[in-house]
N, C-alpha and C positions, 0 to 999 in steps of 0.2 A: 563104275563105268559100264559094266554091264546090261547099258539098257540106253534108252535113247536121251532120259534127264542126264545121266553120267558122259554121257558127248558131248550136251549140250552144253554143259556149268564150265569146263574148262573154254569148250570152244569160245564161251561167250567174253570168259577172263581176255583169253588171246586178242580176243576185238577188238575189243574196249581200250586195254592198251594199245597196240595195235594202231587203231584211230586216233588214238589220244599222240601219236609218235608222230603220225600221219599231219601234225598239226605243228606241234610241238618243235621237230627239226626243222622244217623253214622259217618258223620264227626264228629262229634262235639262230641259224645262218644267215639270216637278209638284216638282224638287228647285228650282228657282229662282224660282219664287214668292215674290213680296214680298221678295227678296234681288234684292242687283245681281247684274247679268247681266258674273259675273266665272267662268272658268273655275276651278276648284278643281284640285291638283295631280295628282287621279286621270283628272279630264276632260280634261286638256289631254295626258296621256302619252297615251291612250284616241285620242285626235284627232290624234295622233301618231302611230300606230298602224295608223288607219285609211288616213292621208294614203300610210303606208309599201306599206300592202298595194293600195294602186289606182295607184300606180307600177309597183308588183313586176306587178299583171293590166296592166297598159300593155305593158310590157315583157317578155311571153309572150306578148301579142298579137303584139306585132312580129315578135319570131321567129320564130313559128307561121307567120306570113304568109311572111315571108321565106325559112325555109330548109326548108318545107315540100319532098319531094323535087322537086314541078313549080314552084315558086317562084324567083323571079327573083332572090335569093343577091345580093342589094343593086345588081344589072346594072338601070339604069335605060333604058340606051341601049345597041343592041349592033346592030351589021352592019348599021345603017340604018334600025333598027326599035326602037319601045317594048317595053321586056319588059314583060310582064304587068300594064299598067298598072290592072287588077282588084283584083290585090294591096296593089299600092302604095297605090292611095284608102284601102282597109281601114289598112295601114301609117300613113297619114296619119291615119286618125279616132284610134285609140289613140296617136298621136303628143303629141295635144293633150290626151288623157286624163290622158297621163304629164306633161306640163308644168303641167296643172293638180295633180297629185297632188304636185310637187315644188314648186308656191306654196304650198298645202297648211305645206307641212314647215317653208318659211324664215318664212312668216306666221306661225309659232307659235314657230321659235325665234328669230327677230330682231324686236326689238321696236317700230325705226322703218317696219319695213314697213306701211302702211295696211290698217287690217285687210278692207275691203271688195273688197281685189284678188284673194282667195283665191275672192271669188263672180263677179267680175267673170270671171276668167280658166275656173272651171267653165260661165260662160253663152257663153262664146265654143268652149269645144269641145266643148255640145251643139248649138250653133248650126252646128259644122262641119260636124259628124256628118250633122246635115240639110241643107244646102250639099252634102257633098257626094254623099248616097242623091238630091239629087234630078234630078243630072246620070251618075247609077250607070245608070238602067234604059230609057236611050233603047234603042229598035232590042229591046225584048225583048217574049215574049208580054203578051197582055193583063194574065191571071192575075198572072204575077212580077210587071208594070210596076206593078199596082193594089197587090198585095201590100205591095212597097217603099214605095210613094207614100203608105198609108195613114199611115204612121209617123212622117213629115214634119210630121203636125197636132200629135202629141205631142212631138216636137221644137222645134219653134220656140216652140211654147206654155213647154216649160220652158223655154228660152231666157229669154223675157221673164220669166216666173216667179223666174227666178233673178237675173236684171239687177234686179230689184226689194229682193231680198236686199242688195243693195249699201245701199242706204241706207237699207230695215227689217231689218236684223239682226235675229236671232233672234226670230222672227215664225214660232209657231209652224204658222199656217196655210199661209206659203209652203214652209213647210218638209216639211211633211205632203202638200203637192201635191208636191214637187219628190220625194218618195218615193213617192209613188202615179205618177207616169210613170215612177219607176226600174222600178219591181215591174213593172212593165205592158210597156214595151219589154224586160226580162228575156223576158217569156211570149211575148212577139210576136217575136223572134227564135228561139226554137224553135217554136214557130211557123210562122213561114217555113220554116225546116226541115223542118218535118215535111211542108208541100206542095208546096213544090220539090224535094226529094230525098228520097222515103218511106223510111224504113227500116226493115229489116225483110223487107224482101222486099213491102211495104205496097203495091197496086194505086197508079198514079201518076195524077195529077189533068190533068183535061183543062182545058189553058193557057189554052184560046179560048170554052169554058163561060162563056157569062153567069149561067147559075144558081149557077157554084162564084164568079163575082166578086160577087152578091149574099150570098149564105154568107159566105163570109167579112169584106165588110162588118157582118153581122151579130157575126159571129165579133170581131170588132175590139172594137168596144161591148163584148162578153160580157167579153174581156182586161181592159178598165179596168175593168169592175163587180168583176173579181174582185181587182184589184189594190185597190179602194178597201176592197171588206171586207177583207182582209188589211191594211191600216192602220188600219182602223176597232176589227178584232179586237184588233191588238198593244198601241193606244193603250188599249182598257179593260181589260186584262190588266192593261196597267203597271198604271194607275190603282186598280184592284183591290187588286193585290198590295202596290203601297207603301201601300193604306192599312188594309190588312191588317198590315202591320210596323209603321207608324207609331201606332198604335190603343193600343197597350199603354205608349208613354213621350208619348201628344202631351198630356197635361193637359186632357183631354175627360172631360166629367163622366158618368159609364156607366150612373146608376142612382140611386136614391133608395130607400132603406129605412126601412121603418117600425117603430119599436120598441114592441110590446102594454105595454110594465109604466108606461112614465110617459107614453106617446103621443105621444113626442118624434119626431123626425126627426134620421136621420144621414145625411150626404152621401160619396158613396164618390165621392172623388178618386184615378185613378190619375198620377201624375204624376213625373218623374225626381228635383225634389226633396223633399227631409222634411216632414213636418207640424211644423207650429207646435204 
């Protein structure tokens, strides 16, 4: 992480799911209305899928870090000294990303598993995540130190957010928070990027500037507003669009027609089954 592709590979992880949640939760609220909150065989492969692909980004984390060519190639301890133990914290945050991706997996195909250990185990490695950025930036400039520190709020905040999950399941509102801090730490790690290591050839930021550590506290605020409309947006999409589909077979009565010859009234049912 050390450079501005090491910002950028997590950041991009965080998005991707992130958007994919952004999507994902209001389906799966506006299709489960007034039905039990039972997975259906498309949801559960789908969930399946997801669990697969935030293992599979664990586990390109790791490597990237590791055999990166100045990376410490699994050497924890060598000649008397820590190898790069920069890396390893990074190694270690996707360590726990990847054990949660693979409770994920057995939570859906073992059925004595307790289903709330799949959130338990996501609230403990973003709680790592911040454990351990907040013992990452001792001994650095102002700028970096503020930068990392910021990120800490929205951390531990999903932390809790998701420890709560545990025992309100599918609660679409914790749910919609817990994707507004994914989209948001997404942005905020390129982000970092981008003022730590400019690219580009991009003028570098002055580390010891108090004007650039007000900026970017402002800048921070701007990241979740944009992260909140981007779930605000996706959620009235869905909503839109399934009720846009659903419109033509839901038995919603569309209209009322008047007929001139005997001044009667007919009722236009559209509805999937036949008229009596």
């Amino acid at each position: 992480m050390a450079n501005f592709k090491g910002h950028a590979l997590p950041g991009s992880f965080f998005l991707i799911i992130g958007l994919w949640w952004s999507v994902k939760y209001p389906l799966k609220y506006f299709h489960q209305r007034g039905k039990k909150n039972k997975l259906d065989h498309l949801q559960q492969r789908l969930e399946l899928i997801e669990a697969t692909i935030k293992t599979l980004f664990s586990a390109i984390g790791i490597l990237a870090e590791q055999f990166v060519p100045d990376g410490p190639h699994l050497h924890l301890y060598h000649e008397n000294h820590w190898v790069k133990l920069m890396n390893w914290q990074h190694t270690t945050m996707y360590l726990f990303f990847g054990v949660s991706g693979i409770i994920d997996m057995l939570t859906l195909l073992i059925a004595h598993i307790p289903l709330g250990v799949d959130r338990l185990v996501l609230a403990m490695a973003v709680f790592i995540e911040g454990f351990l950025f907040y013992y990452h930036v001792h001994d650095r400039p102002p700028l970096d130190k503020h930068i990392h520190s910021l990120l800490l709020f929205a951390l531990f905040g999903a932390s809790i957010s998701i420890a709560l999950e545990v025992i309100f399941r599918d609660n679409i509102v914790l749910e919609l928070f817990r994707t507004s801090i994914l989209i948001f730490q997404g942005t905020w790690f390129w982000q970092i990027g981008f003022v730590l290591f400019p690219p580009f050839g991009t003028p570098e930021w002055d580390q010891n500037d108090m004007d650039n550590i007000m900026f970017i506290t402002m800048c921070y605020c701007w990241h979740y507003l944009l992260a909140l409309c981007i779930v605000a947006l996706n959620y009235s999409l869905v909503y839109c669009i399934l009720t846009r589909v659903r419109r033509p077979g839901g038995g919603e009565i569309i209209g009322i027609q008047k007929l001139k010859p005997d001044h009667t009234y007919q009722t236009a049912l559209l509805s999937g089954s036949d008229e009596e």
